[in-house]
C-alpha positions as CSV (number, residue, x, y, z in Angstrom):
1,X,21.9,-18.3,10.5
2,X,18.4,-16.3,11.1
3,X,20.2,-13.3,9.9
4,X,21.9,-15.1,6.1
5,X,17.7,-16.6,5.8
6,X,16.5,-13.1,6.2
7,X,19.2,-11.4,3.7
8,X,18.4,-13.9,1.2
9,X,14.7,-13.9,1.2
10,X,11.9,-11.4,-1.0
11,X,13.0,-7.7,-0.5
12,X,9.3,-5.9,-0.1
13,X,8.0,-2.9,-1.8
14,X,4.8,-1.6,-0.7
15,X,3.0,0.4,-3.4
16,X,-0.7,2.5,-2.7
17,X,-2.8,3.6,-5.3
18,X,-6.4,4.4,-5.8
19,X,-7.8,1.6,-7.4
20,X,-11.4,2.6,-6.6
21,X,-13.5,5.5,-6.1
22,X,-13.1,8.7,-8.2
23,X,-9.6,8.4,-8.9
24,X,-9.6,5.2,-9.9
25,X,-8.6,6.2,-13.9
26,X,-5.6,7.2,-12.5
27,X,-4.8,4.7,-9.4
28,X,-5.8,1.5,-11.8
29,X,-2.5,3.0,-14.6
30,X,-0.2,2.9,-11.2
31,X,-0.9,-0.3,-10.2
32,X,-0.4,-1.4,-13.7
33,X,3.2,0.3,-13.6
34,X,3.9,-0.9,-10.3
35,X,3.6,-4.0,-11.4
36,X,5.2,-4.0,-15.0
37,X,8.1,-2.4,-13.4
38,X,8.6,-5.1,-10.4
39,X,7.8,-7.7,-12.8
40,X,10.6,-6.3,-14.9
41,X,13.1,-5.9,-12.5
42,X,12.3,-9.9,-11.6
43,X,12.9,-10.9,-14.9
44,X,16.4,-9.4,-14.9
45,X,17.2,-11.6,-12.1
46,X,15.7,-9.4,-9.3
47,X,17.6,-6.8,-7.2
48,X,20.9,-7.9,-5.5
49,X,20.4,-11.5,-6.6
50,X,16.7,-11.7,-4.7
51,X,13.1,-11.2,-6.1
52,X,11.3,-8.6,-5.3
53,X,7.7,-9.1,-4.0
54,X,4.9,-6.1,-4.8
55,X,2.3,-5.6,-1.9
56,X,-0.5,-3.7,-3.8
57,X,-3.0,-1.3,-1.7
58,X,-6.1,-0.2,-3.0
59,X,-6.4,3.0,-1.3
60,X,-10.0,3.7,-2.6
61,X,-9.3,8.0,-2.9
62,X,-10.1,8.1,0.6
63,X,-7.6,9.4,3.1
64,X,-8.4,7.3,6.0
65,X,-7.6,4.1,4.0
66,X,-4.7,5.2,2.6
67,X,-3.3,5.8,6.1
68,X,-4.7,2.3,7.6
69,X,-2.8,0.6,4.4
70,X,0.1,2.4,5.0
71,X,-0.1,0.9,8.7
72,X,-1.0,-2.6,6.9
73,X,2.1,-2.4,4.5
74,X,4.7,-1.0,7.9
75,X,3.3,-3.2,11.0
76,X,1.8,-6.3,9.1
77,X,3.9,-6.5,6.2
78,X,7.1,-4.8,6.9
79,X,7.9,-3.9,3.6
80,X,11.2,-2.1,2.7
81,X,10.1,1.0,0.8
82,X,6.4,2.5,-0.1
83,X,5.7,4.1,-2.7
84,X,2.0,6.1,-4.0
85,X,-0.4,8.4,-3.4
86,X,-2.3,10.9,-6.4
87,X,-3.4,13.5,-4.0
88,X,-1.6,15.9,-0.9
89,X,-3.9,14.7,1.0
90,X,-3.2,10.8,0.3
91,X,0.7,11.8,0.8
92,X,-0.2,13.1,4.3
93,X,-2.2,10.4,5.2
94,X,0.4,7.5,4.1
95,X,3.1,9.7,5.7
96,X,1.8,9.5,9.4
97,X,1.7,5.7,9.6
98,X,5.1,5.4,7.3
99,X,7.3,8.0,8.0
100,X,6.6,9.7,11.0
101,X,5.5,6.2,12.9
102,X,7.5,3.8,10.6
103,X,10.7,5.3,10.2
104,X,10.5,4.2,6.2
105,X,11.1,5.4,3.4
106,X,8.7,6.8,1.0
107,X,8.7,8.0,-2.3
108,X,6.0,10.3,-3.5
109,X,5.1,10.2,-7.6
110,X,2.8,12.8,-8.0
111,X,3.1,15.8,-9.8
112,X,1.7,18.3,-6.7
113,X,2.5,21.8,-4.4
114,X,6.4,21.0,-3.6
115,X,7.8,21.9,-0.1
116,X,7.8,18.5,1.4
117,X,10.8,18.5,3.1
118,X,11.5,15.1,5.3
119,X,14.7,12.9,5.4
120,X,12.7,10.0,4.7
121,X,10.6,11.2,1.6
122,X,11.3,11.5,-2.3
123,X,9.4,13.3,-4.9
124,X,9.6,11.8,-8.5
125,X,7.1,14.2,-9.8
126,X,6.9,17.8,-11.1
127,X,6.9,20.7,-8.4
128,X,5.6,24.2,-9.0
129,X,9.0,25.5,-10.2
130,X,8.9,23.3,-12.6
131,X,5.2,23.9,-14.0
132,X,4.3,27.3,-13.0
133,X,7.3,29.2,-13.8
134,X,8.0,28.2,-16.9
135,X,4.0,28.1,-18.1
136,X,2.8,31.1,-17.3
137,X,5.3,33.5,-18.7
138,X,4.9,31.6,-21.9
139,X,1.5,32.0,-22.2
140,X,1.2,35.4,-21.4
141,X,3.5,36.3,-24.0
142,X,1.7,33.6,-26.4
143,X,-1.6,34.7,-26.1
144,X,-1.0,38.3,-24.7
145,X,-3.9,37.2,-22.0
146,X,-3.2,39.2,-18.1
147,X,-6.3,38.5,-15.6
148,X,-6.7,35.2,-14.6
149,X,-9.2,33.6,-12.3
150,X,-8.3,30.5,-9.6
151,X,-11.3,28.2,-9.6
152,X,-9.8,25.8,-6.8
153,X,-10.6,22.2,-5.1
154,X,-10.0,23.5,-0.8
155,X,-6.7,21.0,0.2
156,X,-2.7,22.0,-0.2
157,X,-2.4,21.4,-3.1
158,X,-4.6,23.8,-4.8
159,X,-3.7,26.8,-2.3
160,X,0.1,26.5,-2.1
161,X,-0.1,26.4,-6.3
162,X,-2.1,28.9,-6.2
163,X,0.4,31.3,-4.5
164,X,2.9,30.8,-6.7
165,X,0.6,31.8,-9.7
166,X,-0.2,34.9,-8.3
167,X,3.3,35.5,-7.8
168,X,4.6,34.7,-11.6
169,X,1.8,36.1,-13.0
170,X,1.8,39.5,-11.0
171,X,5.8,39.7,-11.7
172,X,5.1,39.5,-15.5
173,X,2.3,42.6,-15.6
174,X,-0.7,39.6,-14.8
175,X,-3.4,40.1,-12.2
176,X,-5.5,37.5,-10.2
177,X,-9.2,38.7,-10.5
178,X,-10.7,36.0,-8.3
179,X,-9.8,32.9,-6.0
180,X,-11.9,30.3,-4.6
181,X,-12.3,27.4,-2.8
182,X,-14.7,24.4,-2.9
183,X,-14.8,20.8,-1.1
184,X,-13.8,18.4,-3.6
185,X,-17.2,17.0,-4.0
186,X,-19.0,20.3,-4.7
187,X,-20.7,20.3,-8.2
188,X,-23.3,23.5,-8.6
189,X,-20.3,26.0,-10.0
190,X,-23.0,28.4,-11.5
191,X,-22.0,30.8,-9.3
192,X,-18.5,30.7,-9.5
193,X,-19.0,31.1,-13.9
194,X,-21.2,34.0,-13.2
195,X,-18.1,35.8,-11.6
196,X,-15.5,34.4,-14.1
197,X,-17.5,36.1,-16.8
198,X,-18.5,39.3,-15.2
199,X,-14.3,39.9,-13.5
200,X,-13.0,39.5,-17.4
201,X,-10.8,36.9,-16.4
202,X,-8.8,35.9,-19.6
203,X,-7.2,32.6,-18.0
204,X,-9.2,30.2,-16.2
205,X,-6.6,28.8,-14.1
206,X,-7.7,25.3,-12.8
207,X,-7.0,23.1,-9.6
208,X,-10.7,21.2,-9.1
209,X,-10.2,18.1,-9.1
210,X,-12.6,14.9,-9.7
211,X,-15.2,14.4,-8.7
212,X,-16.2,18.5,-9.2
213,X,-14.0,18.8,-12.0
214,X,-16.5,17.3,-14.4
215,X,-19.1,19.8,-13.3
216,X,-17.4,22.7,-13.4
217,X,-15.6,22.2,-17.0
218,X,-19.8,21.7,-17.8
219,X,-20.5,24.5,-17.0
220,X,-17.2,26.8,-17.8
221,X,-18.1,25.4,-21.1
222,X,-21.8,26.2,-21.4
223,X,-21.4,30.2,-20.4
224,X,-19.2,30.4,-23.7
225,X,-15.8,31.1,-21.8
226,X,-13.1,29.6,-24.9
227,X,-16.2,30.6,-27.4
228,X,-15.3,34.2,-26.7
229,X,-11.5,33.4,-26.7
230,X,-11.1,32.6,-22.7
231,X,-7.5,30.0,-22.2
232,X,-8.1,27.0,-19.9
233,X,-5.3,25.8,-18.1
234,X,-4.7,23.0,-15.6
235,X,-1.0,21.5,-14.8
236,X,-2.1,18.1,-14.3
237,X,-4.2,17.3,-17.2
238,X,-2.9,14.5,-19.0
239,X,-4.9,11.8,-21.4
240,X,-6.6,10.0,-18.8
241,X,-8.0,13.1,-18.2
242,X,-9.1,13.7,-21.8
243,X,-10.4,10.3,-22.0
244,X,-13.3,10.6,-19.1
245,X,-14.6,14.4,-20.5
246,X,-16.3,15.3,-23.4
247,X,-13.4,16.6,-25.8
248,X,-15.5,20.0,-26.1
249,X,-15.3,20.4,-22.5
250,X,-11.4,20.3,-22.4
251,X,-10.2,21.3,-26.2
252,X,-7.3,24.3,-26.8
253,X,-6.5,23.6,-22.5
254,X,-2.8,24.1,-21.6
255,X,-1.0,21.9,-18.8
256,X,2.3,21.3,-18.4
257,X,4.0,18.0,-17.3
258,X,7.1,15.8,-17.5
259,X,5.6,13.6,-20.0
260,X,2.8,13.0,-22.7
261,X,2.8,10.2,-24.9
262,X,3.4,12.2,-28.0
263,X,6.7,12.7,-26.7
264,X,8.6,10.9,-29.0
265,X,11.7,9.3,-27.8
266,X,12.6,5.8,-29.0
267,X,13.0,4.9,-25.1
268,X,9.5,6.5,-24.2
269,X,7.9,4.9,-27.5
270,X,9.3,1.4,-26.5
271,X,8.2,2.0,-22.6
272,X,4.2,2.8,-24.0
273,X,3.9,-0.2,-26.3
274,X,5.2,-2.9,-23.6
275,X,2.8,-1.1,-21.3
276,X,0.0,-1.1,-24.1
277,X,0.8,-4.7,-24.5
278,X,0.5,-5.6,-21.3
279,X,-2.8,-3.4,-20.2
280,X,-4.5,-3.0,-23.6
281,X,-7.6,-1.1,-22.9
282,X,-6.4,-0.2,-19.2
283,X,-6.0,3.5,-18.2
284,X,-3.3,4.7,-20.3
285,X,0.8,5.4,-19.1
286,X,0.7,9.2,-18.6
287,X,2.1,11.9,-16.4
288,X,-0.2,14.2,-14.7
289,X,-1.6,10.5,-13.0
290,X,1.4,9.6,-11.6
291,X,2.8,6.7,-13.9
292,X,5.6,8.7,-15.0
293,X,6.4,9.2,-11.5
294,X,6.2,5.8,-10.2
295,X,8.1,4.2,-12.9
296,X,11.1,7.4,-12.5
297,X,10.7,6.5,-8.5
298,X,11.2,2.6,-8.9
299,X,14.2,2.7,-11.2
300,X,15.9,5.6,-9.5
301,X,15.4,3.4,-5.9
302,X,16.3,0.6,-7.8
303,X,19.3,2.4,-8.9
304,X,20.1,3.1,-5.2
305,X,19.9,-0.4,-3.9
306,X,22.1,-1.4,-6.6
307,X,24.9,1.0,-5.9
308,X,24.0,0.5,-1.9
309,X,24.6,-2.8,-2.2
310,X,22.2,-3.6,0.2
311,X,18.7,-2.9,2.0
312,X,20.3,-0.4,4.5
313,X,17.9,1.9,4.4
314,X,20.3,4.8,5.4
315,X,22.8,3.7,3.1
316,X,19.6,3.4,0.1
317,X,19.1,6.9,1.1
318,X,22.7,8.3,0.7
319,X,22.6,6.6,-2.6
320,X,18.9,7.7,-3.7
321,X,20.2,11.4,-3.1
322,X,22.0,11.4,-5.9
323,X,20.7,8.7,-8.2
324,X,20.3,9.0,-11.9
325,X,18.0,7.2,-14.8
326,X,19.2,7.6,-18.3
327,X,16.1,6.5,-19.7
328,X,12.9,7.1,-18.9
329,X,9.5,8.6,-19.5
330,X,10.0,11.9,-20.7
331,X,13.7,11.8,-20.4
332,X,16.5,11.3,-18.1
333,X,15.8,12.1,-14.6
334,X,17.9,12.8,-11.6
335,X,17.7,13.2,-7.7
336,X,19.2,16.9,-7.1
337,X,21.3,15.9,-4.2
338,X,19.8,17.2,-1.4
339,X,16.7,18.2,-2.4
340,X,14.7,14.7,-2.6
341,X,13.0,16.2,-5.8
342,X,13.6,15.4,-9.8
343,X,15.9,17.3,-12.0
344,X,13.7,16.5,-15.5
345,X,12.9,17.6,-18.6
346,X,9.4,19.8,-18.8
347,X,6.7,20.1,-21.6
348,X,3.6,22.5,-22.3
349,X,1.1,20.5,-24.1
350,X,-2.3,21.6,-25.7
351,X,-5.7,19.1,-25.8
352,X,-6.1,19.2,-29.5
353,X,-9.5,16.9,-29.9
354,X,-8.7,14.4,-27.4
355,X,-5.2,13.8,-27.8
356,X,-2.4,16.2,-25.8
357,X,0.2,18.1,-29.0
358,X,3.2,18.8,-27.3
359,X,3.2,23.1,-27.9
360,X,6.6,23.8,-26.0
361,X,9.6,21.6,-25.0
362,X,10.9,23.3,-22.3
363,X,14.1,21.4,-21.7
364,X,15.6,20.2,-18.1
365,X,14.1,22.1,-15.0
366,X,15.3,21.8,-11.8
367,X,12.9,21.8,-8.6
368,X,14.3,24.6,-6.6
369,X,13.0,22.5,-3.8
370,X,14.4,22.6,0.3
371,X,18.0,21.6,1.0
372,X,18.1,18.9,3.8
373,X,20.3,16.9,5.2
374,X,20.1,13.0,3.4
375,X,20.4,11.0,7.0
């Protein structure tokens, strides 16, 4: 009898987000997606005929409490799948308690360096192959720009990235004039413009992150960098983003995502007014914060519970490996089996005074992530 209670009671997704500290304008538009979503799914009746209950975990951007709500969500709550996480670091952090401790699966929905390669993890976000690759060729033959400079936040993310702009820029006649590393809370980047200005960098290639990101945009702006014709370019940047810096700071920047609201699909149109509806004035639905990952990771897991038939969480997996969205922000979206990434549709954007115009549709990209076994 315990074990028809058990089967018929709440199935438990864990989600972790930064709802405070500096990521907050991000963690606050996951939490809101998390919940549309789940609340969604329980409108429809729920997942194999039983709700489905959200534990939401403020992860306040700091590591060590990510990794104590990861324990929280695995020991206390014993949730079947967790989901979150904005930076590498965060992922890391969530992963000891969760994967390596917890045996559970965990979906990742940030756009970030690639090469996490674990049976028990999924990426729903974008992946270097998927940015880099296809961005920097384009510009260079855009704008005809060759030296770029690497103005970098000092965590994985930034220096795996980092490696693979050097190598697509190098392979199309580029060069990488400087590289450099700064704790994420560093602000005084005087220094580091000085340099930019005197190497003739062309492309300002950026991975600082908030809180230095602010700073540094300051003063990259101030020494007259896209005055005298320098490009700005920075993969995540998305309209949360634009909405916290001065639109000076940030206008004519490149990134490159799976989604920005200007997309203009009847599906994603319909998806950002029901979340506009719900969250008016909230940080907005966007991509480079993770939303459009989240939302892509609940409905593909969602998808792989359904054709599991139940919470098995081997048999979730085999059916995750594969699973497929035909709607969704951005696009369709699929697992490439064996890879635990996102086969999706890519888009270069430029900030064009506050808003992101979509420059280049670049189609579906796969990952070109590890293969791996899925048990």
């Amino acid at each position: 009898m315990e074990g028809s209670t058990a089967s018929i009671g709440p199935i438990k997704v864990g989600v972790i987000t930064d709802q405070t500290g500096p990521l907050s304008f991000m963690g606050i538009a996951n939490a809101n997606v998390a919940k549309m979503v789940i609340d969604d799914i329980n409108a429809k009746g729920g997942l194999l005929g039983r709700q489905v209950d959200l534990y939401l975990e403020d992860s306040a951007t700091t590591d060590s409490v990510a990794e104590a709500a990861a324990t929280k969500l695995v020991e206390q709550d014993h949730v079947d799948v967790i989901f979150g996480g904005i930076y590498s670091s965060t992922r890391q952090a969530i992963k000891g308690p969760a994967v390596v401790d917890g045996k559970k699966l965990y979906i990742y929905p940030e756009q970030y360096e690639g090469q996490e390669c674990d049976p028990l993890i999924f990426c729903t976000g974008p992946v270097p192959a998927q940015q880099v690759e296809p961005l920097i060729p384009w510009l260079m033959q855009q704008t005809g720009a060759k030296k770029f400079y690497l103005p970098s936040a000092d965590y994985i993310w930034p220096h795996v990235l980092n490696e693979k702009v050097r190598e697509v820029a190098t392979t199309n006649g580029g060069a990488i004039v400087g590289e450099e590393y700064f704790p994420l809370d560093h602000t005084d980047y005087g220094e580091t413009v000085d340099r930019i200005t005197s190497s003739g960098a062309e492309v300002v290639f950026n991975t600082i992150v908030p809180p230095g990101l602010g700073p540094f945009l300051e003063q990259l702006y101030d020494s007259g960098f896209t005055k005298r014709g320098g490009y700005l370019v920075c993969t995540y940047f998305e309209e949360n983003i634009l909405d916290v810096l001065p639109t000076a700071h940030v206008d004519g920047l490149y990134s490159c995502l799976d989604y920005y609201q200007t997309v203009s699909d009847p599906f994603g149109k319909e998806l950002l007014a029901h979340y506009d509806e719900l969250y008016p004035g909230s940080p907005k639905f966007t991509g480079g914060s993770a939303c459009s990952g989240l939302y892509r990771g609940l409905k593909l897991w969602e998808a792989a519970v359904n054709e599991a038939g139940s919470l098995d969480q081997e048999d979730v997996i085999k059916a995750l490996d594969h699973a497929k969205i035909a709607e969704g922000p951005g696009g369709p979206a699929e697992m490439v089996p064996g890879q635990h990434h996102v086969r999706m549709n890519m888009y270069i954007a430029q900030a064009n005074h506050g808003t992101f115009k979509i420059v280049e549709s670049l189609g579906v990209i796969d990952p070109k992530e590890c293969m791996q076994g899925t048990s």
